[in-house]
Every structure is written in structure tokens, then in C-alpha cells.
C-alpha positions as CSV (number, residue, x, y, z in Angstrom):
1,X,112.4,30.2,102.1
2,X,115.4,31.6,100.1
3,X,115.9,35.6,100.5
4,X,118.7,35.5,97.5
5,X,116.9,35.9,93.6
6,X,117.8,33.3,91.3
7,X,119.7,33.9,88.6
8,X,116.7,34.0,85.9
9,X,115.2,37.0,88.6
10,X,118.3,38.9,88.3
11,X,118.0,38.6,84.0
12,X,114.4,39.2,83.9
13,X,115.3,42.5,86.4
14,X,117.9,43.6,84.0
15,X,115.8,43.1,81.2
16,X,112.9,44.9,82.5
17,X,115.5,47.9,83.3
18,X,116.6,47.6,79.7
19,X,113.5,48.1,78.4
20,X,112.4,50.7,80.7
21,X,115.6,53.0,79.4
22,X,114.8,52.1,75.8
23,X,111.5,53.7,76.3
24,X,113.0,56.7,77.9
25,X,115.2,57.3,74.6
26,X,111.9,57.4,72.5
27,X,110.4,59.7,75.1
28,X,113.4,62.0,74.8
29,X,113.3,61.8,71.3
30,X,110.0,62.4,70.9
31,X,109.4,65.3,73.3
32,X,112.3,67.4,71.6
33,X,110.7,67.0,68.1
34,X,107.7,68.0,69.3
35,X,108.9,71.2,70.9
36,X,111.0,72.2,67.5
37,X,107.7,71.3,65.4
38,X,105.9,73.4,68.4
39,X,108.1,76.5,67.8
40,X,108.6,76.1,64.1
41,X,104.8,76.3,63.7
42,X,104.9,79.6,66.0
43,X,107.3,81.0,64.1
44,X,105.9,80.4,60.8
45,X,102.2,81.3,62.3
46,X,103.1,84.3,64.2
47,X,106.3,85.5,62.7
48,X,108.4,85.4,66.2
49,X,111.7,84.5,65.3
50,X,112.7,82.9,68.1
51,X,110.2,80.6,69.5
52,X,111.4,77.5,67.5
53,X,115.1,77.8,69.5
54,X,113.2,79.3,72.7
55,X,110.9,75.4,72.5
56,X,113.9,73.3,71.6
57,X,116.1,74.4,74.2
58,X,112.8,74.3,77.1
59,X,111.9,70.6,75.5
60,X,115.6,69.6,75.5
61,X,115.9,70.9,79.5
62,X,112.6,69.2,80.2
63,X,113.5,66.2,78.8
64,X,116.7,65.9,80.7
65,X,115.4,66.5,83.8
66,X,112.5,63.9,83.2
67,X,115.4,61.2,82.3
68,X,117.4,61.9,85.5
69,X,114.3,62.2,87.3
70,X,113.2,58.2,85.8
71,X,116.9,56.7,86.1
72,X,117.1,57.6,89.9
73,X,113.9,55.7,90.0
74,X,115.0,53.0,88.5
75,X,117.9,52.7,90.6
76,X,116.5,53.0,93.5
């Protein structure tokens, strides 16, 4: 019984990794559209001002932490 991972393991690891990130970049994507079409519809709805920079800026943070937060799982 061999400890050591072949090398079709190790592809099929970085692979799986590779995909994992790619689907982290949609995520990001996709959660910082969401909070700009979030706070443009306040905006336009309730006549803030501000809530369209207020949501990008909270989804952009969010995001970023939820990245870091999935790559040190990844890594680990």
C-alpha cells in the first residue's frame, strides 16, 4: 500500500482546485452586480443618493472576505 498519489491524483487535485477558483470568480462577480443593481434600485426607488456606492463598496468587502475565506480552505 503506497502512501505517495500518482501522478493522475495530483492532475485530477489540481484540476478540481482550478475549477473550484473559477467558480469563486463568478461568485465574486456576481455578488458585486447584485449589490450595485441592489443600491441602484434604492436609489432610484427611494431617492437616497448614496446607497448604490454604500452596496457596491459592502458587496465588493463581502466578497473579498468570502474569497480569502474559500482559498485558505482550499489550501489547507
Amino acid at each position: 500500500m503506497s502512501l505517495q498519489k500518482s501522478p493522475k491524483d495530483k492532475e485530477n487535485n489540481y484540476l478540481k482546485k482550478g475549477a473550484k477558483l473559477s467558480g469563486m470568480a463568478l461568485q465574486m462577480g456576481l455578488t458585486i452586480y447584485l449589490g450595485n443593481a441592489l443600491g441602484k434600485w434604492l436609489d432610484k426607488t427611494y431617492d437616497l443618493g448614496f446607497a448604490e456606492t454604500a452596496l457596491t463598496l459592502l458587496s465588493i468587502a463581502a466578497s473579498m472576505y468570502l474569497m480569502i475565506r474559500q482559498v485558505t480552505h482550499i489550501n489547507k
